[in-house]
PyMOL Python script that loads the backbone (N, CA, C, O; Angstrom):
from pymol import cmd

cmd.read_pdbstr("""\
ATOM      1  N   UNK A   1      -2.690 -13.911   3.353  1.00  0.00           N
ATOM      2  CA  UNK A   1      -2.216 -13.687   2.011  1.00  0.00           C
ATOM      3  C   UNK A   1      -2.409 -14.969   1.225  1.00  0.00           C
ATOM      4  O   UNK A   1      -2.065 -16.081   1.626  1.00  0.00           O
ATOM      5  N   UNK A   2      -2.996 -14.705   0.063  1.00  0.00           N
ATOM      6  CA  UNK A   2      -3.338 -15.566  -0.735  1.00  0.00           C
ATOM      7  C   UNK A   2      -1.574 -15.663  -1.563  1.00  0.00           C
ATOM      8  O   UNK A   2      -0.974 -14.595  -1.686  1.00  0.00           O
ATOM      9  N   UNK A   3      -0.945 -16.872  -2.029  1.00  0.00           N
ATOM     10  CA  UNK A   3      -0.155 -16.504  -2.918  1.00  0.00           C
ATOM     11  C   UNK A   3       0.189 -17.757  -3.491  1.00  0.00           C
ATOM     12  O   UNK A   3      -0.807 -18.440  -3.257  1.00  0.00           O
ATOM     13  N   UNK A   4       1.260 -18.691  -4.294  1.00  0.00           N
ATOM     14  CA  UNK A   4       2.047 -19.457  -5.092  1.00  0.00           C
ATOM     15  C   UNK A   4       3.469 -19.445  -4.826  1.00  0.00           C
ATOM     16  O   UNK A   4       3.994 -18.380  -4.501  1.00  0.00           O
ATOM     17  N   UNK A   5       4.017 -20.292  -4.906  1.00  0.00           N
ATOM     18  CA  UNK A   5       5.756 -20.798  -4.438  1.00  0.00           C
ATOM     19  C   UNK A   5       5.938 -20.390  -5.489  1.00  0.00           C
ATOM     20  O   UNK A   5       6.919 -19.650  -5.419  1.00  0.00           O
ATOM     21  N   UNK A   6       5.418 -20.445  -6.856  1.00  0.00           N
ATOM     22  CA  UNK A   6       6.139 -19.987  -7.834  1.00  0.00           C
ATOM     23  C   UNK A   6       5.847 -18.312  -8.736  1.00  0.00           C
ATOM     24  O   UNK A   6       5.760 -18.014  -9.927  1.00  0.00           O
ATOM     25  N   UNK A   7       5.783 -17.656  -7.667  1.00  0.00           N
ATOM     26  CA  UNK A   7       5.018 -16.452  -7.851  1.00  0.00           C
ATOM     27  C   UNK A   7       6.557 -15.394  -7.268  1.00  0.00           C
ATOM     28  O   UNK A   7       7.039 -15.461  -6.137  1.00  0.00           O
ATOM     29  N   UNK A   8       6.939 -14.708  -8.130  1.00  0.00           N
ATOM     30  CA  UNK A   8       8.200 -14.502  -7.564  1.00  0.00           C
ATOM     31  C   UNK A   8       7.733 -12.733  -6.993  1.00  0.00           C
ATOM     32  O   UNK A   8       8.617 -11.983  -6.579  1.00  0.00           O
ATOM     33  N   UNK A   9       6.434 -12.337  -7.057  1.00  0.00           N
ATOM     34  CA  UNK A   9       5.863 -11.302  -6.713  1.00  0.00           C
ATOM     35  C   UNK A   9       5.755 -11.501  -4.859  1.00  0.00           C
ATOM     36  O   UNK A   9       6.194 -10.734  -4.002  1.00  0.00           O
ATOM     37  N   UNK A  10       4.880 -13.040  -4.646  1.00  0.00           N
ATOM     38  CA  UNK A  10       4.569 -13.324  -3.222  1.00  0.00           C
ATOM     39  C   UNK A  10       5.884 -13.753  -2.507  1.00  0.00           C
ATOM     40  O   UNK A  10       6.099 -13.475  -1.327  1.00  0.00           O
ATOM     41  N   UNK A  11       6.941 -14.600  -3.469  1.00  0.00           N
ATOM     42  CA  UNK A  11       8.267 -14.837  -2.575  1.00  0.00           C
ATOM     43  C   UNK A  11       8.923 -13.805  -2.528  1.00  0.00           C
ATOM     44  O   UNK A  11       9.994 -14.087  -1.990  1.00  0.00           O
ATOM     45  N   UNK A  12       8.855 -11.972  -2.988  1.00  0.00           N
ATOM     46  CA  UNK A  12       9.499 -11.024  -2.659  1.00  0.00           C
ATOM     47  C   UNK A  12       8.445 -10.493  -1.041  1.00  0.00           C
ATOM     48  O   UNK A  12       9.133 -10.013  -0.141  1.00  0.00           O
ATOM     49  N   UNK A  13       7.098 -10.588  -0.803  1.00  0.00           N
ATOM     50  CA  UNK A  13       6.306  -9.968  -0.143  1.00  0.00           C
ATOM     51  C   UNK A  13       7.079 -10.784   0.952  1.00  0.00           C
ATOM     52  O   UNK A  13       7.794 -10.347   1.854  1.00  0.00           O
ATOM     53  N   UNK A  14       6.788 -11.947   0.678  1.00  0.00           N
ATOM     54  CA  UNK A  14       7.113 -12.959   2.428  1.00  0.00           C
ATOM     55  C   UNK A  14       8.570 -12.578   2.823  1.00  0.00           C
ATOM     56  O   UNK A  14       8.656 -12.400   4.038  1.00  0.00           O
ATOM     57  N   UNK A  15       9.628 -12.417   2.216  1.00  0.00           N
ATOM     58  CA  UNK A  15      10.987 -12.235   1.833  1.00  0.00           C
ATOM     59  C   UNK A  15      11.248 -10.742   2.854  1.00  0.00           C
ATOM     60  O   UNK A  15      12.094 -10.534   3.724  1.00  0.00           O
ATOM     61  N   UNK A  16      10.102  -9.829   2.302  1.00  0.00           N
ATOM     62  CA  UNK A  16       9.846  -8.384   3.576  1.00  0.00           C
ATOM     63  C   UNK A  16       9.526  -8.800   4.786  1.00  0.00           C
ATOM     64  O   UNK A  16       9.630  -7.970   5.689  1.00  0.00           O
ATOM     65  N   UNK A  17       9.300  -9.464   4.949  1.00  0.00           N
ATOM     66  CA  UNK A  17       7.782 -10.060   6.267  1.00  0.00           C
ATOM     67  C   UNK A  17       9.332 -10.893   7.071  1.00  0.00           C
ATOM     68  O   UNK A  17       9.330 -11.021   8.295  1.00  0.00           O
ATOM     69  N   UNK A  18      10.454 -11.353   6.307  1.00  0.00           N
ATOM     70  CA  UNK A  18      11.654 -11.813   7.415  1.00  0.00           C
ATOM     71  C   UNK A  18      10.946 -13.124   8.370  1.00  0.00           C
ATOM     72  O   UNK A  18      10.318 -14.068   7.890  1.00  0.00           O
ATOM     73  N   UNK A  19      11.132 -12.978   9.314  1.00  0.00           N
ATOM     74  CA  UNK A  19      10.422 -14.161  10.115  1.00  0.00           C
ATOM     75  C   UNK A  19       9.446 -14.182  10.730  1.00  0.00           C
ATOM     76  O   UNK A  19       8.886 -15.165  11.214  1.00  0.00           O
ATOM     77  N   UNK A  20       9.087 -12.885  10.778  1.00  0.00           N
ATOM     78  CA  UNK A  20       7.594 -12.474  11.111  1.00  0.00           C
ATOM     79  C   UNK A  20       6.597 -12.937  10.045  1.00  0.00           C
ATOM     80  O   UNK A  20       5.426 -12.943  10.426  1.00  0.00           O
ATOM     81  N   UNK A  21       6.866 -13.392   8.572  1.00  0.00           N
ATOM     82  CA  UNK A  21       5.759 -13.800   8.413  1.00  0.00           C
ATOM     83  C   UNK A  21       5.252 -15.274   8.625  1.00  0.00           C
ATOM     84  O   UNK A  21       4.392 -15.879   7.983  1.00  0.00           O
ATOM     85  N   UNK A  22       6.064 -15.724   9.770  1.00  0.00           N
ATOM     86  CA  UNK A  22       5.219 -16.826  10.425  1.00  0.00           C
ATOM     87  C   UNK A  22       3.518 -16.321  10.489  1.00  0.00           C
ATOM     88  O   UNK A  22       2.587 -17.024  10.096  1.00  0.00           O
ATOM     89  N   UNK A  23       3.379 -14.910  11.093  1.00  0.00           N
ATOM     90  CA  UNK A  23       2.184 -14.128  11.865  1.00  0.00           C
ATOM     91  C   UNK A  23       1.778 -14.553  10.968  1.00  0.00           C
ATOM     92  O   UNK A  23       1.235 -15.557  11.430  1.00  0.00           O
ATOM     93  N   UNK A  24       1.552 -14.577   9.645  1.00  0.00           N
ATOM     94  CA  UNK A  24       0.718 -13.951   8.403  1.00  0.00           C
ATOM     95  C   UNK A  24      -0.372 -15.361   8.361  1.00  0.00           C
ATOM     96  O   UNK A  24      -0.055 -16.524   8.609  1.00  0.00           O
ATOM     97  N   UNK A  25      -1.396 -14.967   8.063  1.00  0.00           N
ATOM     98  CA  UNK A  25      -2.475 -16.360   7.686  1.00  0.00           C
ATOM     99  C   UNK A  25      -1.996 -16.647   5.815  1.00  0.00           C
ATOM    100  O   UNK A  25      -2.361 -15.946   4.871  1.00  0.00           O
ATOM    101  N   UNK A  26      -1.400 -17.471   5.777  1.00  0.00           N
ATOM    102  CA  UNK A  26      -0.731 -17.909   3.977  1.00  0.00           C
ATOM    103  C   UNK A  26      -1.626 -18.878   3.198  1.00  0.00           C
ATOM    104  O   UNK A  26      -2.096 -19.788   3.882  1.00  0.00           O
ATOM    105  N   UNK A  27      -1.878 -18.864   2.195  1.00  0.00           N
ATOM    106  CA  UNK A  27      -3.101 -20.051   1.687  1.00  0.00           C
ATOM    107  C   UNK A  27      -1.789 -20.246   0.414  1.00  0.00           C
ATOM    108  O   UNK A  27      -1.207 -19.351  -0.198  1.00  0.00           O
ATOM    109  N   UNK A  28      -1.665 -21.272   0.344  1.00  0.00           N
ATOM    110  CA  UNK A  28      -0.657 -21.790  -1.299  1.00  0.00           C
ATOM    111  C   UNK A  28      -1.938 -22.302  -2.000  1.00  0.00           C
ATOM    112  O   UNK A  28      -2.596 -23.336  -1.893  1.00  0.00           O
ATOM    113  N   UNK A  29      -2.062 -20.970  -2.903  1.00  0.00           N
ATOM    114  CA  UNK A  29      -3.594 -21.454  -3.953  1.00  0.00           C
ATOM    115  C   UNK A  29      -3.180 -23.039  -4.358  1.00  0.00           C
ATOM    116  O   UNK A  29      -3.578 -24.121  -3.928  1.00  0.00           O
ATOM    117  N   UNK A  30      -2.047 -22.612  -5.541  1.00  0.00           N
ATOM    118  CA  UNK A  30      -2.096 -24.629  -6.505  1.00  0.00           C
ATOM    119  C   UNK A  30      -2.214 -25.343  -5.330  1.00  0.00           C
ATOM    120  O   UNK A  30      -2.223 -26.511  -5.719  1.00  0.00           O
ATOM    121  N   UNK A  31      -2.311 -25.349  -4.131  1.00  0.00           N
ATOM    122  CA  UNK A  31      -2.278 -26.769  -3.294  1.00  0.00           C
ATOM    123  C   UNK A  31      -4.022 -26.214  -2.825  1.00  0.00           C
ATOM    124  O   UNK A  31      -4.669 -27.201  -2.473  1.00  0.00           O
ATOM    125  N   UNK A  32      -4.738 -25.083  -2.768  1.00  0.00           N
ATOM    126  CA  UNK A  32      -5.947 -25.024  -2.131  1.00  0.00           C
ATOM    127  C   UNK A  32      -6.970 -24.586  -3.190  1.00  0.00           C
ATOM    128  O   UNK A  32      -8.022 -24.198  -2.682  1.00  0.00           O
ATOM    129  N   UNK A  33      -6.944 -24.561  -4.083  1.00  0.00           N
ATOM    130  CA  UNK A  33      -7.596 -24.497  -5.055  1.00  0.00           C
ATOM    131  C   UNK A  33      -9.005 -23.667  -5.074  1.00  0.00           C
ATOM    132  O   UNK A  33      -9.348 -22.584  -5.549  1.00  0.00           O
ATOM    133  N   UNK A  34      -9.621 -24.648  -4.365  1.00  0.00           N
ATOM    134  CA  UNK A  34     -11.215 -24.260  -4.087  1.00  0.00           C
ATOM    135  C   UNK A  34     -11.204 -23.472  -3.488  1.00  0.00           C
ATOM    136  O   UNK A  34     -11.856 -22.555  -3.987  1.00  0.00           O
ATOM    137  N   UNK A  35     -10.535 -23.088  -2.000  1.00  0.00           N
ATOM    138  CA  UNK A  35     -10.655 -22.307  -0.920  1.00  0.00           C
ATOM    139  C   UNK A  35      -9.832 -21.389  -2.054  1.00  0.00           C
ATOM    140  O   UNK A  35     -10.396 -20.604  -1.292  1.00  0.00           O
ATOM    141  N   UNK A  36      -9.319 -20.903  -2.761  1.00  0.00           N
ATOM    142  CA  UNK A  36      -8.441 -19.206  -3.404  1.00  0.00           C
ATOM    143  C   UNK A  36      -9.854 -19.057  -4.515  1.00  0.00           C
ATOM    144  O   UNK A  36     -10.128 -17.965  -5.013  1.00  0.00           O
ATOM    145  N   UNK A  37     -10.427 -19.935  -4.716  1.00  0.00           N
ATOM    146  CA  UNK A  37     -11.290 -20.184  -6.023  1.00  0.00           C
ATOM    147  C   UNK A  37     -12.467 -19.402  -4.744  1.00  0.00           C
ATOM    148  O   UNK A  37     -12.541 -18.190  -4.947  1.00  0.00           O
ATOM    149  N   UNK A  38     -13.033 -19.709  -3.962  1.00  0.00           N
ATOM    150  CA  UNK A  38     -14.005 -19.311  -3.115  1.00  0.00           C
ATOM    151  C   UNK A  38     -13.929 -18.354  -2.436  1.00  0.00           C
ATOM    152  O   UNK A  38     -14.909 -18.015  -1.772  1.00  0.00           O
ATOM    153  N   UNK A  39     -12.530 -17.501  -2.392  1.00  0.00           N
ATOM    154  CA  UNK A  39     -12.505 -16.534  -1.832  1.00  0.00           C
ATOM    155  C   UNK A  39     -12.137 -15.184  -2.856  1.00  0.00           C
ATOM    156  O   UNK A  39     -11.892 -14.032  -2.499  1.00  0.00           O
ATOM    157  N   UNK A  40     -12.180 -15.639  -3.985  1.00  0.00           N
ATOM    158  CA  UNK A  40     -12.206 -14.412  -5.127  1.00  0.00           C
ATOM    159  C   UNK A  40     -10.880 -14.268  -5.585  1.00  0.00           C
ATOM    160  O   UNK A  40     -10.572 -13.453  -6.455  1.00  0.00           O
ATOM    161  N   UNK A  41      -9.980 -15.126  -4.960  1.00  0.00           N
ATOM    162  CA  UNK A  41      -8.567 -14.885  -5.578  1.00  0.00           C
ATOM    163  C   UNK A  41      -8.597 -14.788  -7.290  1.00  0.00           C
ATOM    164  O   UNK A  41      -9.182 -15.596  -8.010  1.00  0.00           O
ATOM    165  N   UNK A  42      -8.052 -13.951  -7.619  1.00  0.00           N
ATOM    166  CA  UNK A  42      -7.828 -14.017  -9.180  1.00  0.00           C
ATOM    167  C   UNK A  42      -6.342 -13.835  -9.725  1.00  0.00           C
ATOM    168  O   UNK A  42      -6.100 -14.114 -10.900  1.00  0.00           O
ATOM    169  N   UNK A  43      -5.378 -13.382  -8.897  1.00  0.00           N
ATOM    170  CA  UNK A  43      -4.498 -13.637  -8.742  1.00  0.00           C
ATOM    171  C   UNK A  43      -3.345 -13.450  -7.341  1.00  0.00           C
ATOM    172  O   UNK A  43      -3.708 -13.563  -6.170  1.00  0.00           O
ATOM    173  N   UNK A  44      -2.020 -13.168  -7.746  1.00  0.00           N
ATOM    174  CA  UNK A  44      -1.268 -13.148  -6.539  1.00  0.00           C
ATOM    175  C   UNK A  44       0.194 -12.402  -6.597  1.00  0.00           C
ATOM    176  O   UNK A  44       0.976 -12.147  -7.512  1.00  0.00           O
ATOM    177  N   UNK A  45       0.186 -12.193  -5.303  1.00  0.00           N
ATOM    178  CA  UNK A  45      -0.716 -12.021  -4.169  1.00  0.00           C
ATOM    179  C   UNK A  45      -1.588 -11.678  -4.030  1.00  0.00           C
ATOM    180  O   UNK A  45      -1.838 -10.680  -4.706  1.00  0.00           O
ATOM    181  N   UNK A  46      -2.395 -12.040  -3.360  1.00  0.00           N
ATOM    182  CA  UNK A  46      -3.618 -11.436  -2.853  1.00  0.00           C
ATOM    183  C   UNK A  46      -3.716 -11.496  -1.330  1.00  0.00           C
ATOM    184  O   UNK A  46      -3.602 -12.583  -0.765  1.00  0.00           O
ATOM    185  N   UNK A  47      -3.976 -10.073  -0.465  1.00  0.00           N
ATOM    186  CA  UNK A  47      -4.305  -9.873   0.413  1.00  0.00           C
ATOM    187  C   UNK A  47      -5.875  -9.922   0.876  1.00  0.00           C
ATOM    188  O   UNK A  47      -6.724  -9.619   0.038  1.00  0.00           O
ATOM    189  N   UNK A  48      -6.281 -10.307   2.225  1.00  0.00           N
ATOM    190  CA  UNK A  48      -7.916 -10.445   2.250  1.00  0.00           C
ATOM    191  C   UNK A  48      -7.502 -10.122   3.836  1.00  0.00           C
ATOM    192  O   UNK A  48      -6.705 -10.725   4.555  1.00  0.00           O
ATOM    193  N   UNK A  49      -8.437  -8.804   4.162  1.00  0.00           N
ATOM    194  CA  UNK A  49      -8.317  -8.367   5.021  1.00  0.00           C
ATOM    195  C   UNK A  49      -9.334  -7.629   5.692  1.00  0.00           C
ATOM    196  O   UNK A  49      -9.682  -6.522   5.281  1.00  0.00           O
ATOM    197  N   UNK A  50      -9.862  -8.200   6.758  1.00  0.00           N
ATOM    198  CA  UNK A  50     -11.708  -7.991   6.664  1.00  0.00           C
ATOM    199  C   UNK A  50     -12.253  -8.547   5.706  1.00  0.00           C
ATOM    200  O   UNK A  50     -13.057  -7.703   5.311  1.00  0.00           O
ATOM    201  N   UNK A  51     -12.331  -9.356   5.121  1.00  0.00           N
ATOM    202  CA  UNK A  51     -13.132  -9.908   3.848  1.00  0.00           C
ATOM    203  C   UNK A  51     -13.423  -9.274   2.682  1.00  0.00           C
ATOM    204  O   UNK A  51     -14.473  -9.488   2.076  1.00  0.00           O
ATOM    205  N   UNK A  52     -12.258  -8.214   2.168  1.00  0.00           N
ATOM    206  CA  UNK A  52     -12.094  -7.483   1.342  1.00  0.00           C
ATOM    207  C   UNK A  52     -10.258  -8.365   0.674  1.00  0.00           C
ATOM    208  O   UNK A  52      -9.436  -8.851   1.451  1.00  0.00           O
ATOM    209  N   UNK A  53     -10.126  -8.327  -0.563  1.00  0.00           N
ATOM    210  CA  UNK A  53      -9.723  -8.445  -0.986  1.00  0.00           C
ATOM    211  C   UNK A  53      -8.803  -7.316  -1.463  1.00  0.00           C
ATOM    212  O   UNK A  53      -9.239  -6.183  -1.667  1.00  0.00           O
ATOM    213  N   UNK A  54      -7.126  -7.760  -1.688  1.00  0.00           N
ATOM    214  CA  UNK A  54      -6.568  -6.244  -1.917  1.00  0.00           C
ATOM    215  C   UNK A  54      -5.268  -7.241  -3.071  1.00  0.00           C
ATOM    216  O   UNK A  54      -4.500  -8.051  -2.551  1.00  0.00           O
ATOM    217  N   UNK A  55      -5.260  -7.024  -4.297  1.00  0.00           N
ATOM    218  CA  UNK A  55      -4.559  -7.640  -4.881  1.00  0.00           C
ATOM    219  C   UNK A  55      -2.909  -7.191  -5.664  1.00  0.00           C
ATOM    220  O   UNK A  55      -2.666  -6.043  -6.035  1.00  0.00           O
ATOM    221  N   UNK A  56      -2.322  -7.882  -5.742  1.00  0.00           N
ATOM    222  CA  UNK A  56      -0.658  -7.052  -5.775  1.00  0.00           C
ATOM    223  C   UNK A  56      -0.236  -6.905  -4.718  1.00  0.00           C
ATOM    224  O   UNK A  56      -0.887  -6.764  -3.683  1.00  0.00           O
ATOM    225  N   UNK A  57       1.467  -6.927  -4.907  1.00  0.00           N
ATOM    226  CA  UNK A  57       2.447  -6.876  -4.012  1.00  0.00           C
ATOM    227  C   UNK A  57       1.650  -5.276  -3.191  1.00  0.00           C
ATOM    228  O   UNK A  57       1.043  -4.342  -3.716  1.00  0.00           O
ATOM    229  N   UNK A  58       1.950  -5.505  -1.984  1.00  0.00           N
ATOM    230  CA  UNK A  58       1.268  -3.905  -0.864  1.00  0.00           C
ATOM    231  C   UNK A  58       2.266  -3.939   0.007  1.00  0.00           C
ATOM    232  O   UNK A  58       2.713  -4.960   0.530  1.00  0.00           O
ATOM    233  N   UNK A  59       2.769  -2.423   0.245  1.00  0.00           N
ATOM    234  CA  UNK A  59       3.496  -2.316   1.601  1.00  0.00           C
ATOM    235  C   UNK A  59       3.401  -2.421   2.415  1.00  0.00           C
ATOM    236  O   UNK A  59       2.283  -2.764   2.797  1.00  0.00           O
ATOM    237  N   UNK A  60       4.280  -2.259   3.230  1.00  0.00           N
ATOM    238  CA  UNK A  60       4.400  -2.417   5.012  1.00  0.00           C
ATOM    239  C   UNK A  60       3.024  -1.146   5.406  1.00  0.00           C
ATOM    240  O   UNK A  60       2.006  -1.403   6.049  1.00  0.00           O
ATOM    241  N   UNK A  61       3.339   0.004   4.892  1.00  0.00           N
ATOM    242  CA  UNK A  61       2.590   1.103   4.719  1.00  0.00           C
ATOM    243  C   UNK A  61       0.986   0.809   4.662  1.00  0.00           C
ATOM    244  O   UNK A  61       0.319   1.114   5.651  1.00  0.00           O
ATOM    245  N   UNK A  62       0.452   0.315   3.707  1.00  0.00           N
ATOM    246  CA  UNK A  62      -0.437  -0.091   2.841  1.00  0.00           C
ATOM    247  C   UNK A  62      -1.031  -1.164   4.155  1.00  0.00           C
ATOM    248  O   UNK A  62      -1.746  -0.646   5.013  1.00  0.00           O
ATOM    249  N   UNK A  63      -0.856  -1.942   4.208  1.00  0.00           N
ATOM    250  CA  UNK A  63      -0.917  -3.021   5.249  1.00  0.00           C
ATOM    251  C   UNK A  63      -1.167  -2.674   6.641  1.00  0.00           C
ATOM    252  O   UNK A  63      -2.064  -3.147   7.339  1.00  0.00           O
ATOM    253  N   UNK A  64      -0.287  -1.799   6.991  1.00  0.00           N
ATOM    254  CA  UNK A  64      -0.893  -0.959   8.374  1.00  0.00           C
ATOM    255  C   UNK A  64      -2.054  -0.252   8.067  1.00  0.00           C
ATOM    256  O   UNK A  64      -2.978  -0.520   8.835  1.00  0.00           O
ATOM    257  N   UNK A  65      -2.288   0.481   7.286  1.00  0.00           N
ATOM    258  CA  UNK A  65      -3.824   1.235   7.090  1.00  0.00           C
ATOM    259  C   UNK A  65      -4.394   0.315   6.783  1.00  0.00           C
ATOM    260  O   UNK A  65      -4.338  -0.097   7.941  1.00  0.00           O
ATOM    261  N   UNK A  66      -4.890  -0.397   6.321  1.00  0.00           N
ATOM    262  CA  UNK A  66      -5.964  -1.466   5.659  1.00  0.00           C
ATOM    263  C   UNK A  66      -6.375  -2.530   7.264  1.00  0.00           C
ATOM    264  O   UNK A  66      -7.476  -2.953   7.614  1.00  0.00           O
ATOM    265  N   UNK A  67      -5.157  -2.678   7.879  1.00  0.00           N
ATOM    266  CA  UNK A  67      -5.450  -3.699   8.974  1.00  0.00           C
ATOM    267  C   UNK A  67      -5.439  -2.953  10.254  1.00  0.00           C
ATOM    268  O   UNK A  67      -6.248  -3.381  11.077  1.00  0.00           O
ATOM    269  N   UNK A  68      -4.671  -1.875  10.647  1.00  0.00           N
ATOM    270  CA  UNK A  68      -5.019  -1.197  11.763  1.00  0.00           C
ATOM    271  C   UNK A  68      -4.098  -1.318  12.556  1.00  0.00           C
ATOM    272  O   UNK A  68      -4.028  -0.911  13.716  1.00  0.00           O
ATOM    273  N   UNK A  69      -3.065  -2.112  11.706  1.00  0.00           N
ATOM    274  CA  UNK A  69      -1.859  -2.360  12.745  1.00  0.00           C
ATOM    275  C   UNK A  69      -0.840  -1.477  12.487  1.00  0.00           C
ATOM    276  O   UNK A  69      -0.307  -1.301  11.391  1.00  0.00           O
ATOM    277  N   UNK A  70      -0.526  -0.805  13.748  1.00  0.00           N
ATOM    278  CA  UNK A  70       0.361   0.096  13.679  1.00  0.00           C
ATOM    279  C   UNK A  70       1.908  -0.342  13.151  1.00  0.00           C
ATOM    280  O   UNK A  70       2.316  -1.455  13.482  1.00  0.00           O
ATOM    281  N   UNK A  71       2.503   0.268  12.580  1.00  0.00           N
ATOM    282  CA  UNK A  71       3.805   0.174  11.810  1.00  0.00           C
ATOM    283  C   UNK A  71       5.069   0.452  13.422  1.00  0.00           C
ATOM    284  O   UNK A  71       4.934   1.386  14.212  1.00  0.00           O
ATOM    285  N   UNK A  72       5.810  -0.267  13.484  1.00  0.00           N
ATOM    286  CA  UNK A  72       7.122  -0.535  14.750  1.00  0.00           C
ATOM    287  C   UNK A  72       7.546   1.275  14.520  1.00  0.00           C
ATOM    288  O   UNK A  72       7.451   2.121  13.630  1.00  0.00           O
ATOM    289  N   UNK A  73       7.941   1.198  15.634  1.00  0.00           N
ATOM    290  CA  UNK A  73       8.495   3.026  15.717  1.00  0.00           C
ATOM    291  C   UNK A  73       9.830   2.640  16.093  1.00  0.00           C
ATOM    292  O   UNK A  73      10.688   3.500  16.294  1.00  0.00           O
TER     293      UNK A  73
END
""", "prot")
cmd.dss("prot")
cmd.show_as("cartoon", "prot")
cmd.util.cbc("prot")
cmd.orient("prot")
């Protein structure tokens, strides 16, 4: 997930994610600039998943289909 500390869209996403989103690969664009700039970020959140880009807050839902990971039963 592409996102900003001051993005109160990505501090609600991580906020779902509880302590599991240790898992998550996180890029803080204002500190990486080039690398969110090189990967098509245009804004945030942004999800990149397979090298597809998926932008806006996405569910738990949303997130399991796109990545293949099954949702906890």
């Amino acid at each position: 997930m592409y996102g900003a500390e001051g993005c109160s869209h990505c501090q609600n996403q991580k906020k779902e994610f509880g302590k599991s989103f240790e898992y998550i690969d996180y890029v803080e664009c204002p500190e990486n600039e080039f690398e969110c700039k090189n990967a098509g970020v245009t804004g945030y959140p942004t999800w990149s998943i397979d090298g597809t880009n998926y932008p806006g807050t996405q569910t738990f839902a949303r997130l399991s289909e796109l990545s293949g990971c099954p949702l906890p039963s």
